[in-house]
C-alpha positions as CSV (number, residue, x, y, z in Angstrom):
1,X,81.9,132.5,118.6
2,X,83.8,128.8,119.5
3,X,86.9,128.2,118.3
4,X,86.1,125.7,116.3
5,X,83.1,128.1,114.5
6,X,86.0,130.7,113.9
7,X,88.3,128.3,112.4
8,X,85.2,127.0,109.7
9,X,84.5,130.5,109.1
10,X,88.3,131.1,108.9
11,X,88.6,128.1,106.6
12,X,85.4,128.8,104.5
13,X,87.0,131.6,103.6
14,X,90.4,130.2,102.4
15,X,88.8,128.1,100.2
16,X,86.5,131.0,98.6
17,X,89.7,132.5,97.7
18,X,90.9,129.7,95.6
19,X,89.0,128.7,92.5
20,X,87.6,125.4,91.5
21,X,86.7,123.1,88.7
22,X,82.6,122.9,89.1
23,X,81.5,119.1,87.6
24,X,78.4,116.9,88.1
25,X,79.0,113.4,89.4
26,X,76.7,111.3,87.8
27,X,75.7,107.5,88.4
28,X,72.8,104.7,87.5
29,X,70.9,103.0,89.9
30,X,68.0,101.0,89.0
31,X,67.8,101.8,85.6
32,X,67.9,105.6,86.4
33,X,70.5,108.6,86.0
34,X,71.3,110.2,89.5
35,X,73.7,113.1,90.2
36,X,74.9,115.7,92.2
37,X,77.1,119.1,92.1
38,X,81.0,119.0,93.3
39,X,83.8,121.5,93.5
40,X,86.4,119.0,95.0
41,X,87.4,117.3,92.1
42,X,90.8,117.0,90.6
43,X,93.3,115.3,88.3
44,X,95.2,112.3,90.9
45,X,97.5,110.1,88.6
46,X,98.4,109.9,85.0
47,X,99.8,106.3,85.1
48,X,97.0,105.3,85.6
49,X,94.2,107.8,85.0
50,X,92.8,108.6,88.2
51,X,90.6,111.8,89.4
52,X,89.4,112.0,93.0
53,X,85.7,113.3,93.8
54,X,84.5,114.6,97.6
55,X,80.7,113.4,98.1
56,X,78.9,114.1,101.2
57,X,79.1,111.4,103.5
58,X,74.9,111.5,104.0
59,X,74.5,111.9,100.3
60,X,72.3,109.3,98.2
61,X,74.8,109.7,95.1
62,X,77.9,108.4,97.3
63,X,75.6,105.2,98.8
64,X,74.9,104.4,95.1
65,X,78.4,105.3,93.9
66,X,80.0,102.4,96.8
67,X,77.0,100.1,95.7
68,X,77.8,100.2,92.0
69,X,82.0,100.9,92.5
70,X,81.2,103.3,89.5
71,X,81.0,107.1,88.9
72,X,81.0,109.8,86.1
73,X,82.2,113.1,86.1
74,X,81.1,115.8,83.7
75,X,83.3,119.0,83.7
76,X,80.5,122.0,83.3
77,X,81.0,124.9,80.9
78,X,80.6,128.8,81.3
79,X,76.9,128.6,80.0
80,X,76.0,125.4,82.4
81,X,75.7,127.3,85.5
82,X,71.7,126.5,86.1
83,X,73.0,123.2,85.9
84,X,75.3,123.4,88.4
85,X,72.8,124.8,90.7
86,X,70.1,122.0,90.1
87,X,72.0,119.3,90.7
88,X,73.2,121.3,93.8
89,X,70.2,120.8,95.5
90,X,69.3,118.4,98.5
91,X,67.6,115.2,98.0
92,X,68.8,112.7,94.9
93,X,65.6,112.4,93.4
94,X,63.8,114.6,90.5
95,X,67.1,116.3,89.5
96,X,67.6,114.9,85.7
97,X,63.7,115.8,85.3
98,X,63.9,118.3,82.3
99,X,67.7,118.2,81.7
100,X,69.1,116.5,78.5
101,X,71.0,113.2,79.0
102,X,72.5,109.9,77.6
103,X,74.3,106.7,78.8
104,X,77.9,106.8,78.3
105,X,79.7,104.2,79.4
106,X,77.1,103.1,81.6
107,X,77.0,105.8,83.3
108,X,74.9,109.0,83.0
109,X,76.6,111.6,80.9
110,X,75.4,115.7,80.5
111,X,76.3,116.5,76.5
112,X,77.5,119.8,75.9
113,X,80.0,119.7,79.1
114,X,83.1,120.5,77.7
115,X,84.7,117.2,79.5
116,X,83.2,113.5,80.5
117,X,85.1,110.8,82.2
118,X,83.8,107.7,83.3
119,X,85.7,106.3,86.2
120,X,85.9,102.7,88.4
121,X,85.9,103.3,91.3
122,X,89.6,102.2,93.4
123,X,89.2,103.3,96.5
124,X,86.8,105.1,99.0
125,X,88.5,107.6,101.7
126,X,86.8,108.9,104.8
127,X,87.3,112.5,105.2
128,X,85.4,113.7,107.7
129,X,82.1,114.9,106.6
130,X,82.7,113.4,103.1
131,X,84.7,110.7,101.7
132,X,86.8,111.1,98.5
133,X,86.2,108.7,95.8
134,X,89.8,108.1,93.8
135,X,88.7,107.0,90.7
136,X,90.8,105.5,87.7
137,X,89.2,106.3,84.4
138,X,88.2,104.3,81.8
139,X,86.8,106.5,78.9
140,X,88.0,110.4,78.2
141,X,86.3,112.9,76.0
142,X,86.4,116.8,75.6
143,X,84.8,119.3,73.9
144,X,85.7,122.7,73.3
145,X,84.5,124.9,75.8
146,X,85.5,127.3,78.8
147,X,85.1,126.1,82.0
148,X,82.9,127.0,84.9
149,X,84.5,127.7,88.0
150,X,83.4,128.8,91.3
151,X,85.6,131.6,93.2
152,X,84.4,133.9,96.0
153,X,80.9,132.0,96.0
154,X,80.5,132.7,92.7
155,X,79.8,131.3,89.5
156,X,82.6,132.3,86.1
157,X,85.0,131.3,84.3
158,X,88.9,131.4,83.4
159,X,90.4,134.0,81.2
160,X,94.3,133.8,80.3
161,X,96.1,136.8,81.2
162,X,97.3,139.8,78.6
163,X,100.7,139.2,77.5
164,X,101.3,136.1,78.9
């Protein structure tokens, strides 16, 4: 094993350890909703609004996201894990076909996920294999609803602790 395949196994691991937010990035492009499963996503700024997305470098989405300058995130529940997984697959095209949609914003929005932002998009940032999107947001809604996370390449969810 290369050093270099030791320390991505080594890192892989880390980052198992530590769980994450799940979402679906979502745009339009040609009159048409496209979108694809993340787990680097996070809050960036509150003055302004800003989140910050990690799209593959080869992926369709991020080529329509720097064509457009526009992006949505929807922040999956517990019960949306076969989501998750179908927008996890390779290949941008055929992935809204039997899932449940609407335009928010412009943008293509999932109901039922317990959080929707639409975001502009302020800067693009190479990082090697994929480049963060830092997006400031324009429109905010939530539902109630537990999260899905993914820890120890797994799918569940967060529980508070007993007694705290």
């Amino acid at each position: 094993m290369s050093e270099l395949t030791e320390l991505q196994t080594n890192f892989r691991e880390v980052m198992a350890g530590g769980a994450t937010p799940v979402s679906v990035v979502t745009a339009m492009g040609d009159g048409l909703p496209h979108g694809t499963t993340v787990s680097a996503f996070a809050s960036l700024s509150m003055d302004p609004p800003m989140v910050l997305v990690s799209l593959d470098r080869q992926s369709d989405l991020l080529a329509l996201v720097r064509e457009t300058g526009r992006f949505g995130v929807n922040v999956l529940g517990s019960d949306q894990s076969a989501l998750a997984l179908a927008f996890a697959r390779k290949g941008g095209t055929g992935k809204f076909s039997g899932v449940r949609w609407e335009v928010d914003n412009g943008l293509p929005r999932l109901p039922g996920a317990p959080g929707w932002l639409a975001c502009d998009v302020a800067q693009l940032v190479d990082g090697g294999d994929h480049v963060v999107a830092l997006g400031t947001v324009v429109a905010a809604d939530t539902v109630h609803g537990l999260p899905l996370t993914y820890h120890g390449r797994l799918f569940g969810t967060h529980s508070a602790l007993d007694g705290l």
